[in-house]
VOMARTI-265204 format. One line per field, with one value per residue (C-alpha): chain; residue number from 1; residue in three letters; x, y, z. Coordinates in steps of 0.05 Angstrom, whole numbers, always signed. Layout:
N
unit <- A  ...
pos <- NUM  ...
code <- ala  ...
X <- X  ...
Y <- Y  ...
Z <- Z  ...
***
This chain:
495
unit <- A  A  A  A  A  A  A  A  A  A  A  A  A  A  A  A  A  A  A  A  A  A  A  A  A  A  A  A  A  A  A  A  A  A  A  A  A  A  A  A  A  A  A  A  A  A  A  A  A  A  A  A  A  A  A  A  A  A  A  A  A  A  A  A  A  A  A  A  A  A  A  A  A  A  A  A  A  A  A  A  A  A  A  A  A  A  A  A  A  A  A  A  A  A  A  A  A  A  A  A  A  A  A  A  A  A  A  A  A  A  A  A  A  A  A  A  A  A  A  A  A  A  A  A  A  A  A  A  A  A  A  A  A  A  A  A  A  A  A  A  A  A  A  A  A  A  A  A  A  A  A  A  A  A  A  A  A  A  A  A  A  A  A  A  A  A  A  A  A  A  A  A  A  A  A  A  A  A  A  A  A  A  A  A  A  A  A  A  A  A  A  A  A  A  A  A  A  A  A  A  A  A  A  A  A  A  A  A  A  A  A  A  A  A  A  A  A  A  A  A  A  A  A  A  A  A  A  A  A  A  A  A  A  A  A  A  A  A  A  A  A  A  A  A  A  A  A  A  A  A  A  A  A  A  A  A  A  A  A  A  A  A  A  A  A  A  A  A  A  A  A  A  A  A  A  A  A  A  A  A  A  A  A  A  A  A  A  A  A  A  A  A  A  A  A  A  A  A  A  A  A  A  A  A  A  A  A  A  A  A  A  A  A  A  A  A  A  A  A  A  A  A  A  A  A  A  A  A  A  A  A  A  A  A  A  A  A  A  A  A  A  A  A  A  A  A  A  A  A  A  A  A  A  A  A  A  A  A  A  A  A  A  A  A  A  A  A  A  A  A  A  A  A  A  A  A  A  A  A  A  A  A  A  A  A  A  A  A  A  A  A  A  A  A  A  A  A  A  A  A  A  A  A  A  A  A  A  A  A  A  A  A  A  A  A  A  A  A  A  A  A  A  A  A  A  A  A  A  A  A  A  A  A  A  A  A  A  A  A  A  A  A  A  A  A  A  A  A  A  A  A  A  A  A  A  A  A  A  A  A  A  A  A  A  A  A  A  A  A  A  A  A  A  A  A  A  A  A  A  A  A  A  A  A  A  A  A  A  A  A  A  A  A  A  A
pos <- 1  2  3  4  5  6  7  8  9  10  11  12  13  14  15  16  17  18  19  20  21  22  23  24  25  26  27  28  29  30  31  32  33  34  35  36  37  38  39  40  41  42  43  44  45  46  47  48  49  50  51  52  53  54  55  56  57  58  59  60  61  62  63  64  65  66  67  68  69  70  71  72  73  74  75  76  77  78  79  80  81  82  83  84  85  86  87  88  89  90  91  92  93  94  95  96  97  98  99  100  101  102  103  104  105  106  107  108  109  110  111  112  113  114  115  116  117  118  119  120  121  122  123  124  125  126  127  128  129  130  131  132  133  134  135  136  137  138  139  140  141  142  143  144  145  146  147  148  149  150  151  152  153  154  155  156  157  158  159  160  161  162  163  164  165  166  167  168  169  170  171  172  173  174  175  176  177  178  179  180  181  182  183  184  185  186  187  188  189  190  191  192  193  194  195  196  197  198  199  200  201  202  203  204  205  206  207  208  209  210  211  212  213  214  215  216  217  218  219  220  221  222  223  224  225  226  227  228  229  230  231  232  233  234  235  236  237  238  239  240  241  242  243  244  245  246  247  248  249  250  251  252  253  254  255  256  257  258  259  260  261  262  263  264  265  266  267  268  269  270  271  272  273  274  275  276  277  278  279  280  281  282  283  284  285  286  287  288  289  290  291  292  293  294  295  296  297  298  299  300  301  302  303  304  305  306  307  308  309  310  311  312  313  314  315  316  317  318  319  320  321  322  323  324  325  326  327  328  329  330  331  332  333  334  335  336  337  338  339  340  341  342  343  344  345  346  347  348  349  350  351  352  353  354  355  356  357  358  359  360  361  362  363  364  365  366  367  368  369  370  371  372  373  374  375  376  377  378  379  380  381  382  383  384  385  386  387  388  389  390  391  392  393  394  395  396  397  398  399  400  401  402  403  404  405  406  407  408  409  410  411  412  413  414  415  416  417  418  419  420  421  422  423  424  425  426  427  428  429  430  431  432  433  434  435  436  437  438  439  440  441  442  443  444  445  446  447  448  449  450  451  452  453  454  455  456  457  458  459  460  461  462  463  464  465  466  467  468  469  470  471  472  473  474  475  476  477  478  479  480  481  482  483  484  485  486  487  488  489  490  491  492  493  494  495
code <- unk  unk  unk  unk  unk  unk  unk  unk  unk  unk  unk  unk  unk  unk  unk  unk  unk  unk  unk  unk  unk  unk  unk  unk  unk  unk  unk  unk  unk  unk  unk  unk  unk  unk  unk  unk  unk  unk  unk  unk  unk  unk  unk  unk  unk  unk  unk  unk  unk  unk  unk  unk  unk  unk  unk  unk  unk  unk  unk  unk  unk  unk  unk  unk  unk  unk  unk  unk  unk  unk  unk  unk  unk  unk  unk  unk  unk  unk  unk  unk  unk  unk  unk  unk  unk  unk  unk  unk  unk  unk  unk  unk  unk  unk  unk  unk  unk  unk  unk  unk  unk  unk  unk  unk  unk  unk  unk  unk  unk  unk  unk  unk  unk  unk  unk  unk  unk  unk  unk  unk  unk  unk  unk  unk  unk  unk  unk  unk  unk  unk  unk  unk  unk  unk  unk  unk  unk  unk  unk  unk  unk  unk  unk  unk  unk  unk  unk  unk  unk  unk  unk  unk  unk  unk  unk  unk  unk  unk  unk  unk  unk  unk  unk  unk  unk  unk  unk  unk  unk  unk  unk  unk  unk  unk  unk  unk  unk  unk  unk  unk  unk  unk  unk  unk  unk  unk  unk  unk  unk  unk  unk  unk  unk  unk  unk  unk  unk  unk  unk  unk  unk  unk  unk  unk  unk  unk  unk  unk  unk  unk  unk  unk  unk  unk  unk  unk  unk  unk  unk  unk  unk  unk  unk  unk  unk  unk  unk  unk  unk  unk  unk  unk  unk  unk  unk  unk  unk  unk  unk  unk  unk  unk  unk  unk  unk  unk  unk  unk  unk  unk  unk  unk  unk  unk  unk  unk  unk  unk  unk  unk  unk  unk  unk  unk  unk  unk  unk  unk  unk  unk  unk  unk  unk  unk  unk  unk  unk  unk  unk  unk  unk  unk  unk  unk  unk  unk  unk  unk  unk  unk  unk  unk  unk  unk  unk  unk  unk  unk  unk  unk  unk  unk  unk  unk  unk  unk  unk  unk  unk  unk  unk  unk  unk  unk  unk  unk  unk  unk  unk  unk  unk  unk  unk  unk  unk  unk  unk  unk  unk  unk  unk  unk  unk  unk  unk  unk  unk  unk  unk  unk  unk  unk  unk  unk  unk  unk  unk  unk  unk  unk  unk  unk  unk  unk  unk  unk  unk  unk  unk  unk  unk  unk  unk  unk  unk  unk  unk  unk  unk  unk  unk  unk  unk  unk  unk  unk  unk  unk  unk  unk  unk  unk  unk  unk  unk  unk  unk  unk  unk  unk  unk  unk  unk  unk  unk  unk  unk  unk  unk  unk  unk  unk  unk  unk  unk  unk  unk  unk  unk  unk  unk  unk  unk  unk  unk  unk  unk  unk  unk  unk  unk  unk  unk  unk  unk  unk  unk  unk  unk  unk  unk  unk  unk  unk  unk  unk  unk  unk  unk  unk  unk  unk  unk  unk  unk  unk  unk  unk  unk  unk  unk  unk  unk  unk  unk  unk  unk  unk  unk  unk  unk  unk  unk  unk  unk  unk  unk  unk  unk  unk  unk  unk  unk  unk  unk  unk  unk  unk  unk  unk  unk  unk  unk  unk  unk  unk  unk  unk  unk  unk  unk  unk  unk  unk  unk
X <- +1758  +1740  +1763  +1695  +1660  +1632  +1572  +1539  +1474  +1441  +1453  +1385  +1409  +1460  +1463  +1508  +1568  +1557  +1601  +1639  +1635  +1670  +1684  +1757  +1751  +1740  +1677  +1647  +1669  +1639  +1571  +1566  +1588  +1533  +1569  +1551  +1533  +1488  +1498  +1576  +1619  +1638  +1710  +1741  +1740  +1791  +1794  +1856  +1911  +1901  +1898  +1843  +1832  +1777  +1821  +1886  +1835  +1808  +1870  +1900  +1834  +1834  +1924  +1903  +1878  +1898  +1974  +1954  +2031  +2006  +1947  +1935  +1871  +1808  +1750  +1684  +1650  +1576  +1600  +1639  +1616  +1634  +1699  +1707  +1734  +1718  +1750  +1729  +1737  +1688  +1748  +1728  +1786  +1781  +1812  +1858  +1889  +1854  +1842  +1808  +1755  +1680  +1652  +1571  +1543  +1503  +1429  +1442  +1493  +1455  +1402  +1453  +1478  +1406  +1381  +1358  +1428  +1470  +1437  +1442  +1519  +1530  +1496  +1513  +1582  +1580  +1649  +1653  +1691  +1643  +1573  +1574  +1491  +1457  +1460  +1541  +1541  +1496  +1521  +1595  +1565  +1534  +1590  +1662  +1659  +1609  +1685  +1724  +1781  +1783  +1798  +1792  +1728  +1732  +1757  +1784  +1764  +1806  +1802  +1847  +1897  +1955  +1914  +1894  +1973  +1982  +1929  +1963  +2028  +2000  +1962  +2023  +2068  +2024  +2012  +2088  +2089  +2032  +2066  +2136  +2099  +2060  +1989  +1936  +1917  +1987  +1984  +2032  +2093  +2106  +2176  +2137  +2086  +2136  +2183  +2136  +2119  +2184  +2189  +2240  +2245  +2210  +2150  +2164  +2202  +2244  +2205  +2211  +2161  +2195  +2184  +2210  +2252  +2212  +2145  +2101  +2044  +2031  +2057  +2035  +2097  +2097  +2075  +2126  +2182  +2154  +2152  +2210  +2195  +2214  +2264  +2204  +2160  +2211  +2249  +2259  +2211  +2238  +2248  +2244  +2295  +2266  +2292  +2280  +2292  +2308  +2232  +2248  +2268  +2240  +2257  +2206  +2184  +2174  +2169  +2237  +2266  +2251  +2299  +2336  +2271  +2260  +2330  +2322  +2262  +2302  +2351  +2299  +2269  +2322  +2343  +2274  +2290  +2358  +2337  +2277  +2332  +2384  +2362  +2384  +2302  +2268  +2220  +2138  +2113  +2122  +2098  +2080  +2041  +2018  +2047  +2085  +2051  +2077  +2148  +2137  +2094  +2131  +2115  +2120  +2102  +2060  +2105  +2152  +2093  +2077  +2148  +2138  +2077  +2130  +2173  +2129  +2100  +2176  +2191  +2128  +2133  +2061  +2047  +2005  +1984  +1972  +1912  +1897  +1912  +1908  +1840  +1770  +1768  +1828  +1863  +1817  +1798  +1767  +1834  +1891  +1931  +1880  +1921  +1968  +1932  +1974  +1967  +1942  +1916  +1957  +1949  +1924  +1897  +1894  +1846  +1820  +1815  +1763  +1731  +1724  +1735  +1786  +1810  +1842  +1814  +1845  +1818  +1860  +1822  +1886  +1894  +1854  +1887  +1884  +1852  +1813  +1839  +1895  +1866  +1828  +1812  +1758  +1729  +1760  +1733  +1668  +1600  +1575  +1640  +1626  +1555  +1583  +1637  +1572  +1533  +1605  +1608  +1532  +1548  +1606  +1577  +1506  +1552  +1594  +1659  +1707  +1697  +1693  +1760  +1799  +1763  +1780  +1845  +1863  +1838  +1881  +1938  +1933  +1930  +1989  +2029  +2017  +2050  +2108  +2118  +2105  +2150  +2198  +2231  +2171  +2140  +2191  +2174  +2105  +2074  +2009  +1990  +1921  +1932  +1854  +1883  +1927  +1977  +2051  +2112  +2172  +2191  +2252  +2201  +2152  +2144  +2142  +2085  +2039  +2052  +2029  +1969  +1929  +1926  +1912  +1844  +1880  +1893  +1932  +1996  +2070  +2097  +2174  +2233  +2202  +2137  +2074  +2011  +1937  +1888  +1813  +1759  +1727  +1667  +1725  +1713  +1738  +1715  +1757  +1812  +1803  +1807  +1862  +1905  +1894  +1911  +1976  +1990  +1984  +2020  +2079  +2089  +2096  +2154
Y <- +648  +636  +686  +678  +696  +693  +729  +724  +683  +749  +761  +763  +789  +806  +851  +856  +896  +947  +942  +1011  +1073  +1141  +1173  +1175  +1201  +1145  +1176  +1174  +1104  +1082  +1118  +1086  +1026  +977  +920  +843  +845  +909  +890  +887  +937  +1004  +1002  +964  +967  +955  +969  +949  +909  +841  +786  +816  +789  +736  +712  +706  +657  +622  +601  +588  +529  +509  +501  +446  +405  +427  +451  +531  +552  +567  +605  +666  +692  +658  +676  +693  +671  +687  +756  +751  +790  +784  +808  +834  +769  +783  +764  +735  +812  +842  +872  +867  +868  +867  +806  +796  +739  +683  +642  +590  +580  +597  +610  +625  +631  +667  +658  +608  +569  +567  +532  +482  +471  +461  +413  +341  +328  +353  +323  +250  +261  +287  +233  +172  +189  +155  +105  +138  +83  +28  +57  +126  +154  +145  +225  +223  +233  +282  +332  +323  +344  +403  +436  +412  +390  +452  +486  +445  +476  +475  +407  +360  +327  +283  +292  +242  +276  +277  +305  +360  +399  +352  +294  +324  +336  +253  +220  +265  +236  +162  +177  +201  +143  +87  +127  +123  +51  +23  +62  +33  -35  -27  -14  -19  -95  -111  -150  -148  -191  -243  -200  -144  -166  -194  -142  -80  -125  -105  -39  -49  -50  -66  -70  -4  +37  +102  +147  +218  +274  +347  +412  +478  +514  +551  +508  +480  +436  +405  +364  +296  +246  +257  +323  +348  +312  +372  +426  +468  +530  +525  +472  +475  +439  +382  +371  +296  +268  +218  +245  +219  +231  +273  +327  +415  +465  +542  +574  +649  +700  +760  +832  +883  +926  +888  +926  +951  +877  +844  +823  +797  +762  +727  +697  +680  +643  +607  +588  +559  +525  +490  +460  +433  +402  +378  +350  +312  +281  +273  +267  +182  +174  +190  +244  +217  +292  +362  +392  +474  +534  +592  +629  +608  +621  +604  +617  +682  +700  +688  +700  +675  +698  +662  +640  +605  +563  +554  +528  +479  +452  +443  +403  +367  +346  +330  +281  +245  +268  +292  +366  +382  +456  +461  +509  +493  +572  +595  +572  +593  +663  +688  +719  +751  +686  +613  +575  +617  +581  +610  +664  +636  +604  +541  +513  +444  +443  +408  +338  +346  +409  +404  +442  +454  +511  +555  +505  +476  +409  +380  +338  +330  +348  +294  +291  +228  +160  +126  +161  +116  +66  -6  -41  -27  -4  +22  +100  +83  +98  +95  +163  +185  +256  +285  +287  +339  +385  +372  +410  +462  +472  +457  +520  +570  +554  +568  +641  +649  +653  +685  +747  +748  +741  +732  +786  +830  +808  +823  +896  +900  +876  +922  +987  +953  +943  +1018  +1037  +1004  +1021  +1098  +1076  +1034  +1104  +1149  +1094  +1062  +1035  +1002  +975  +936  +885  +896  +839  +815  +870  +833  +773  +797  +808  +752  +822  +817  +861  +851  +902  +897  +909  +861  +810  +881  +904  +844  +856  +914  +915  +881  +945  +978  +932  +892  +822  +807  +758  +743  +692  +674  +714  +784  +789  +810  +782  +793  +745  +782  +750  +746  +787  +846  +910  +974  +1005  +952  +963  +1047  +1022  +973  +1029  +1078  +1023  +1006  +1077  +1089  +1028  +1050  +1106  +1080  +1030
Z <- +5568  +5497  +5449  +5406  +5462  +5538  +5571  +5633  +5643  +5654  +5569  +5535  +5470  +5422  +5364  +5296  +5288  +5241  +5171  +5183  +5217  +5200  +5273  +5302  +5372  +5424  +5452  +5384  +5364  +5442  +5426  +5344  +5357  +5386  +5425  +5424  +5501  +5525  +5594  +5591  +5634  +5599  +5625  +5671  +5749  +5806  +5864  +5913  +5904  +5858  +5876  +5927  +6002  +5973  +5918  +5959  +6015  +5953  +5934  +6000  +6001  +5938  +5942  +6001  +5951  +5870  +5853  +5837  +5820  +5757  +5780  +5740  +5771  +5802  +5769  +5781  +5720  +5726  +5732  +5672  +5622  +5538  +5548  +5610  +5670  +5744  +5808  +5868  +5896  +5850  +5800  +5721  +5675  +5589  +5583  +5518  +5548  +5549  +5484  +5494  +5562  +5564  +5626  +5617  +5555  +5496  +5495  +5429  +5472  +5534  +5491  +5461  +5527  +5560  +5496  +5495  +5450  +5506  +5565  +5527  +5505  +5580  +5613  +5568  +5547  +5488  +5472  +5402  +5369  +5389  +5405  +5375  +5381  +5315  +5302  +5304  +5238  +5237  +5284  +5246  +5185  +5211  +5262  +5252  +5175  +5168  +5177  +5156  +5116  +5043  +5023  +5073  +5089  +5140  +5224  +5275  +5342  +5406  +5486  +5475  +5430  +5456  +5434  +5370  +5345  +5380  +5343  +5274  +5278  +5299  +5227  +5185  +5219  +5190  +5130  +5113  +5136  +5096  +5024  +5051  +5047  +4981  +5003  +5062  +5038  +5056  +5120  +5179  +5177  +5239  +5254  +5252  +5305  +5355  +5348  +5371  +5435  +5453  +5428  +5375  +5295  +5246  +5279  +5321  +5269  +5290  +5248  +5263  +5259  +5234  +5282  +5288  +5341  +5389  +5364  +5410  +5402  +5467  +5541  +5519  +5497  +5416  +5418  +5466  +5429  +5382  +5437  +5429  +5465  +5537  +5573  +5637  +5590  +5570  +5636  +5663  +5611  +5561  +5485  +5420  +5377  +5323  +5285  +5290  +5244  +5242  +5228  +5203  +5245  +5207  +5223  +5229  +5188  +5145  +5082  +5107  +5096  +5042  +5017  +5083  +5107  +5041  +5038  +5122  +5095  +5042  +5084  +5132  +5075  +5051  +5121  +5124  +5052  +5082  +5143  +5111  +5064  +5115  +5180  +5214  +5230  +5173  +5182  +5167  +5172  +5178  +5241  +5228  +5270  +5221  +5277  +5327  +5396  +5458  +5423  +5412  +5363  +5311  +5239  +5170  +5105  +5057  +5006  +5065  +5080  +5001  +5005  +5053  +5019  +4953  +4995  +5030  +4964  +4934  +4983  +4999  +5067  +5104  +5117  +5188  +5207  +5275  +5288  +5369  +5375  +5314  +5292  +5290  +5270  +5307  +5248  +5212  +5174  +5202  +5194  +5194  +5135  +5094  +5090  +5057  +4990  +4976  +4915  +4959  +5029  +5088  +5089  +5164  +5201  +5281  +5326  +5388  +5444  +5416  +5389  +5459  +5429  +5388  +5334  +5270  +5200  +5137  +5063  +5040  +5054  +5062  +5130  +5160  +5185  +5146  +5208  +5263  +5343  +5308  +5317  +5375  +5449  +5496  +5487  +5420  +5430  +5468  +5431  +5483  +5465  +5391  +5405  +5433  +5375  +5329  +5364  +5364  +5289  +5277  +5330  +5292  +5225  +5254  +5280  +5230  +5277  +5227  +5202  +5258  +5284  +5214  +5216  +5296  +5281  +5224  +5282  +5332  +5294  +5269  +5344  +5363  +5305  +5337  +5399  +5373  +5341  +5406  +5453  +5412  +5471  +5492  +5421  +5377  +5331  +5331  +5291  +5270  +5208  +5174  +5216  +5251  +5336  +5336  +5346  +5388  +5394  +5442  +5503  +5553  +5601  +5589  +5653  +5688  +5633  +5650  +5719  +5719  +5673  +5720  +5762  +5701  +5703  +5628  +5632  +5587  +5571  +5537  +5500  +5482  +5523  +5507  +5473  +5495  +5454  +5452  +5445  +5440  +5440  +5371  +5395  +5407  +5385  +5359  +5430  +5472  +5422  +5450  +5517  +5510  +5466  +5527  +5584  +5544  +5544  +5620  +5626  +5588  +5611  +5691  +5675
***
């Protein structure tokens, strides 16, 4: 599902959260609070065992023809409701697990989706690179350079999040080619041009791009030589030989540490400085999440990312923030390396998921490569996913999503924080304080936690060895953070 939002085709209308509100007790935060989606379920509903009879035949078809091993649920989506997912057996769970998938829409998206735009980008599949439609440039300007972070004004758009962090690197490689050979109007050399026909220097350097343990920023060839977080992704698929370093391991709380997490980060910091200096491939770019995701969840503080910006900038190496999960609104701000305010932006900012398109955002010129084909494919994005990111940007502001998931965030948080002190056993490390609902903490118990919290009518989801995370929709609320706070509670205290 995406976490901006998803309602059933039955939505006619949707109302603004309100700024604040004073109650405490759940029934009074339910009956102030007006939610996005008047028809959405009060609470969830299960009944039996899940998967259900329906879903377990559904899968047993659809298993004769589509590998489902990594089936979570099948979903009914037009009964799907802002944030509650159904199954095929009538169950409605809140759903803080899925970040990224729409099912049916909001009135403003069902009108983007039914529009003379779409229906000529759907139909005509335009080959961007050689006949984009004459209003390409018009629906860039006004969705994904309308939020563009601060600083870079132009995008190269791509299929997925995999793609997005690909096409990056292909960027910073010829970037640090074209300055090793004085300048874009430098032209090839023979050696060079016979050489990379058989994949071998000069023509086909060994460059490296720089990652961190426990990253992971996609399955495709480059961006799973970044992947570090679990050998299942990497098995029996050829690697490049590129370097990793330490990213912090910070202990929690974290006003209890200081001192030790600030010299963790420094540490970290400087093998990043050592390995860009050292390392037998030299590294083109730096390859960073503002929190690591499918590793765990795993934080940073500002001033370590401040740090790599400094040495990024030292050695004339490229710095790339990869927002697939972390942007759009999910932290409490539109790209979540706003948080940190460096004293220059990235060089490169990936996205995709809830934009539901994807991409890469640059500012320098001399990204580009110096010829064309060189950043170049048959599709080289999807105009008709480019509308809908165009429409969740223009929801996203009209709601004022951001903004509801920092306040949401801050109530969640709170909540939690109340448990981790009522079940210490159960809450450790929680994570996530004024990082909006992008909120973790680790359990002993936790494949048993998300086992059970289906039951419980939560779906919900880990990440790393031992965390569990949430990922909310932005269109989340103080009353699903009640409900989720009392599910996690009844949860608990069955393990």
């Amino acid at each position: 599902m995406s976490s901006v939002f998803r309602a059933s085709t039955r939505l006619r209308s949707t109302v603004r959260l309100p700024a604040a509100r004073a109650l405490s007790t759940t029934a009074g935060l339910r009956a102030a609070e007006k939610s996005y989606f008047p028809n959405e379920p009060t609470a969830p509903s299960v009944s039996g065992t899940i998967p259900g009879p329906k879903n377990q035949a559904a899968a047993t078809e659809l298993d004769e023809v589509f590998d489902v091993r990594s089936l979570n649920m099948l979903t009914d989506y037009n009964q799907s409701v802002g944030n509650y997912i159904a199954d095929l057996d009538g169950n409605k769970l809140l759903d803080v697990l899925l970040p990224f998938l729409l099912d049916t829409t909001t009135p403003h998206l069902q009108k983007v989706a039914a529009s003379p735009e779409m229906a000529c980008a759907l139909i005509n599949r335009p080959a961007l690179g050689n006949f984009p439609s004459s209003d390409w440039a018009h629906i860039l300007k006004t969705g994904a350079l309308r939020a563009a972070p601060k600083g870079l004004d132009q995008v190269f758009t791509a299929m997925a999040g995999s793609d997005a962090n690909e096409t990056a690197y292909k960027a910073a490689f010829m970037y640090y080619r074209q300055l090793q050979r004085g300048g874009p109007e430098v032209e090839f050399t023979e050696e060079e041009m016979l050489s990379t026909m058989n994949n071998q220097g000069p023509g086909s350097p060994q460059l490296s791009i720089l990652s961190f343990k426990s990253a992971f920023h996609g399955r495709l060839f480059g961006s799973l030589s970044t992947t570090r977080s679990k050998a299942i992704h990497k098995l029996d698929i050829p690697a490049f030989d590129w370097p990793q370093a330490s990213f912090p391991q910070l202990k929690y709380p974290l006003e209890d540490h200081v001192q030790e997490n600030a010299a963790e980060e420094q540490r970290c910091l400087a093998e990043v400085e050592r390995l860009i200096k050292e390392f037998h491939n030299p590294v083109a770019a730096v390859m960073v999440e503002p929190i690591q995701s499918e590793g765990g969840d795993n934080h940073a503080s500002p001033a370590f990312f401040q740090g790599l910006r400094d040495i990024t900038k030292r050695t004339k190496v490229l710095f790339i923030v990869d927002e697939v999960q972390t942007g759009v609104g999910a932290t409490g701000k539109f790209w979540a390396h706003d948080h940190w305010n460096l004293s220059s932006p990235p060089d490169m900012v990936t996205f995709s998921k809830k934009a539901q398109t994807a991409g890469y955002y640059f500012g320098n010129p001399a990204l580009r490569p110096n010829k064309p084909y060189r950043q170049f494919n048959t599709w080289m994005g999807d105009p008709a996913r480019a509308l809908i990111y165009r429409g969740i940007i223009e929801e996203v502001e009209r709601l004022g999503l951001v903004e509801n998931t920092r306040i949401t965030g801050d109530y969640l948080y709170g909540g939690l924080t109340r448990l981790s002190e009522k079940y210490p056993e159960h809450f450790q490390n929680l994570r996530g304080k004024n990082q909006g609902t992008f909120i973790a903490w680790d359990t002993p118990k936790r494949d048993q936690f998300v086992a059970k919290a289906k039951s419980f009518g939560v779906n919900i989801g880990g990440s790393g060895p031992s965390a569990i995370r949430l990922r909310p929709m932005l269109v989340f609320q103080k009353h699903h953070a009640d409900i989720l706070l009392e599910k996690i509670e009844q949860i608990v205290q069955v393990l």
